[in-house]
Structure formats: C-alpha cells, structure tokens
N, C-alpha and C positions, 0 to 999 in steps of 0.2 A: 476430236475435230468434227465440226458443221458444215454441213453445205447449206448456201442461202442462194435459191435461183431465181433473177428477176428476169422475167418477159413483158415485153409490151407487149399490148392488144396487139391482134394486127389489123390490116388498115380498112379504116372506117369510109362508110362512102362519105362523110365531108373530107377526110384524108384524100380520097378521090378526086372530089370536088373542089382541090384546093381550099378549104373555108376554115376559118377557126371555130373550133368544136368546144374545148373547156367542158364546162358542168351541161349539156346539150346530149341527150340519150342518144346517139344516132348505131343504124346497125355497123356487122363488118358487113365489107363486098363479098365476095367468091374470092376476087385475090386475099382477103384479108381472113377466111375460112381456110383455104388451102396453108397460109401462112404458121395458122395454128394448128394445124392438124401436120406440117411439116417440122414446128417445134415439137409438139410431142413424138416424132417418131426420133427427131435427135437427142433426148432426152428418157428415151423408151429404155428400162434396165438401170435408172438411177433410183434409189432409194427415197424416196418422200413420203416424210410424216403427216404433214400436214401441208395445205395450201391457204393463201390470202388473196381475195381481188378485190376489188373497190366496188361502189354503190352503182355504177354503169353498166349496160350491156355489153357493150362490144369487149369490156374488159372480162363480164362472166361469161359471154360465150366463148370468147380466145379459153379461159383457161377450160371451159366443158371439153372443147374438142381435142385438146392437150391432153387431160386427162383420158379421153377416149381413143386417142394414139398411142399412151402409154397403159395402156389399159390397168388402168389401178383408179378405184373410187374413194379420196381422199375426204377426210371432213374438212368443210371448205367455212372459212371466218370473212364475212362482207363487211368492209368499213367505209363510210364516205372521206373516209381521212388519208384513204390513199386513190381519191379521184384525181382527174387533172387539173392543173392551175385553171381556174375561171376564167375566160378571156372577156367576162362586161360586157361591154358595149361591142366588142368585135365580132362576139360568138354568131353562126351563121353566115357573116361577111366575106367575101372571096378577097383573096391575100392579095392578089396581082390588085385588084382594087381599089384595097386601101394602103397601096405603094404608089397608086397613080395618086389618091388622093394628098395622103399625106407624106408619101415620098419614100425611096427606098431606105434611106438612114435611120426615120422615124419608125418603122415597121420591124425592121432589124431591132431596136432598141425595145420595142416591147414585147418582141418575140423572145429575146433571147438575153436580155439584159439582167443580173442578177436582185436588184431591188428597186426597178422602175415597173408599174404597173398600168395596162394599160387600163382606159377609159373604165370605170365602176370592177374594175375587176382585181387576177391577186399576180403579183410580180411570181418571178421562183423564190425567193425571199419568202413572201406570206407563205406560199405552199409548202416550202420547207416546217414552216414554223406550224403546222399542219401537222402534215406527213411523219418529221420525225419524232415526236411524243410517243406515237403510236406504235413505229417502229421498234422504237428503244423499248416499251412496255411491253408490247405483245410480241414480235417476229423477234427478237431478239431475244425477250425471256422463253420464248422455245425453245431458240435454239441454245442456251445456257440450256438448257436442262438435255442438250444433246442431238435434239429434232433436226430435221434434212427438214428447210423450205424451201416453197415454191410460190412466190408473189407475182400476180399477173396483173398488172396495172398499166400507168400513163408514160409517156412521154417524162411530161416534167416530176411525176410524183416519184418514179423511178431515178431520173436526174438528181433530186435531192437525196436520195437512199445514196445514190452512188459516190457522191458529194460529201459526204458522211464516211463510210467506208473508205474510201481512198482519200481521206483528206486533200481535197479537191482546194485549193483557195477562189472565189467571188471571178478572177477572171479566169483561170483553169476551165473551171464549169462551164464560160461560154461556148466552148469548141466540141464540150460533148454532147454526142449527138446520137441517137437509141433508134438504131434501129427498129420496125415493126417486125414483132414474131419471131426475133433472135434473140436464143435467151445467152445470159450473161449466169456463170457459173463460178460464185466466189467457194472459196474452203479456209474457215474461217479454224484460228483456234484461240480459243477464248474471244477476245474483241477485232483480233488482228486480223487479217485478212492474209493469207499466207500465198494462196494462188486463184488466178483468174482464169477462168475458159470462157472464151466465143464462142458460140455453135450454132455459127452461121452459114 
C-alpha cells in the first residue's frame, strides 16, 4: 500500500483579492503561509518519498513550508503540467466583476463547468488532459514502485487528480471543491484507492 497526499497551495493574495489567477505567478498572503506551515504540522510523522509541485510559486512555497513543518528535505520533481487551469482572458479580473459584467450564471459556468472554457483559456477538461498524462507516468509510477507522495498543486490541477481517483463523473466534479492548505490523504493499493483522510 501507497499513500498519495494532495495539497493546494494555500491562499494566494489574488485568492485574497477575489481575482482569477490561472498560469499568473502571484505570492501566498500570511493567511496563506500559515496555512502551509499548518498542513505540514498535520502531516508532521507520515512517511514521504518524494514530493511534486507545479511550475508556480505559491504552489513551491506552500510545499517549502510543509516540508519545513514536517521537518524532512524531500527531493522535490517541478512540472508545469500540474499548474492550474489558465483563466485567458480572466486571469487578474476580480470575480464579483465579471458576475456584474457577464452575469452570475455565465461566471459559474466557466468557473466550474467541466468542458466549457473561458475566454483564450483551458476549461478543467483541457487541464485534465494536461494534468493526467503526467500523473499516470510519473506520481503514480512512484508510487507503483511503493513510494509515499506528496503533490502540492492547484485547485483545478488537484480537481482532475481527484476526478481520476475516485471516479468522479463530468457532473460529480462540479460540486468538488479543494480546499486551500488541506491536505487530502488517499491509501492506495495497487490503482484502487482503499481510504481517504481530511486533515483539515
């Protein structure tokens, strides 16, 4: 048996700023530094082989601090293939904004709609189609070979991991919803997914 532990980042100052962030480097806050330095103390005493975070900051510093909670120096594999979905045209746009503009339905829908994408950008669809190649080839042949992970990524790049794993169906997926700096504790054996921990 494996353990595979995803974390989001925790929260970014556009997370703060209400704004859509996507492929946009922005930092975490102090809430969003405490966040990660209070997952790794709930995670402080589990076994990890190795770690993955994506090609963003907020995502490499949630996991630096994580790691420096749990005080273990992990070799750490950076891929842009577990960034978070692109928001195009949105990225930087404050949310309440572009609800006024284009309405609260239409916002919802490219927030959180399974293969609608908004303006120049990638639906969770495209990100999946991203995300899980990588997944299956690298975090997963780890942990075939036995390894404890620790994936510290996005929102939706997490979303499609999750989606995978618990065979989630196109509307299931809409309702889930990832918390910031709570990590999510599967124990996998072989492909199956046998138990889930919150540790929130």
């Amino acid at each position: 048996m494996s353990k595979l532990i995803l974390v989001r980042h925790g929260q970014s100052l556009w997370n703060l700023e209400n704004r859509f962030t996507g492929w946009v480097d922005v930092p975490l806050t102090e809430k969003g530094r405490a966040e990660a330095t209070r997952a790794g103390e709930r995670l402080k005493g589990t076994e990890v082989h190795v770690a993955y975070t994506s090609g963003l900051q907020r995502a490499q510093e949630t996991l630096r601090l994580i790691m420096g909670a749990m005080e273990v120096d992990l070799p750490v594999i950076r891929d842009s293939a577990l960034n978070e979905r692109d928001y195009g045209d949105l990225a930087g746009l404050n949310k309440d904004d572009m609800r006024k503009k284009y309405g609260e339905e239409q916002v919802h829908i490219w927030r959180r709609s399974y293969d609608v994408a908004p303006p120049g950008g990638e639906s969770l669809k495209d990100t999946r189609a991203r995300t899980l190649p990588f997944f299956e080839r690298a975090i997963m042949g780890d942990m075939r070979q036995g390894k404890n992970v620790l994936v510290v990524a996005h929102g939706n790049s997490n979303r499609s991991i999750v989606m995978a794993l618990e065979n989630l169906t196109t509307e299931q997926v809409l309702e889930l919803n990832l918390e910031t700096g709570v990590p999510l504790v599967y124990e996998l054996d072989g492909e199956t997914v046998v138990n889930k921990t919150i540790l929130s």
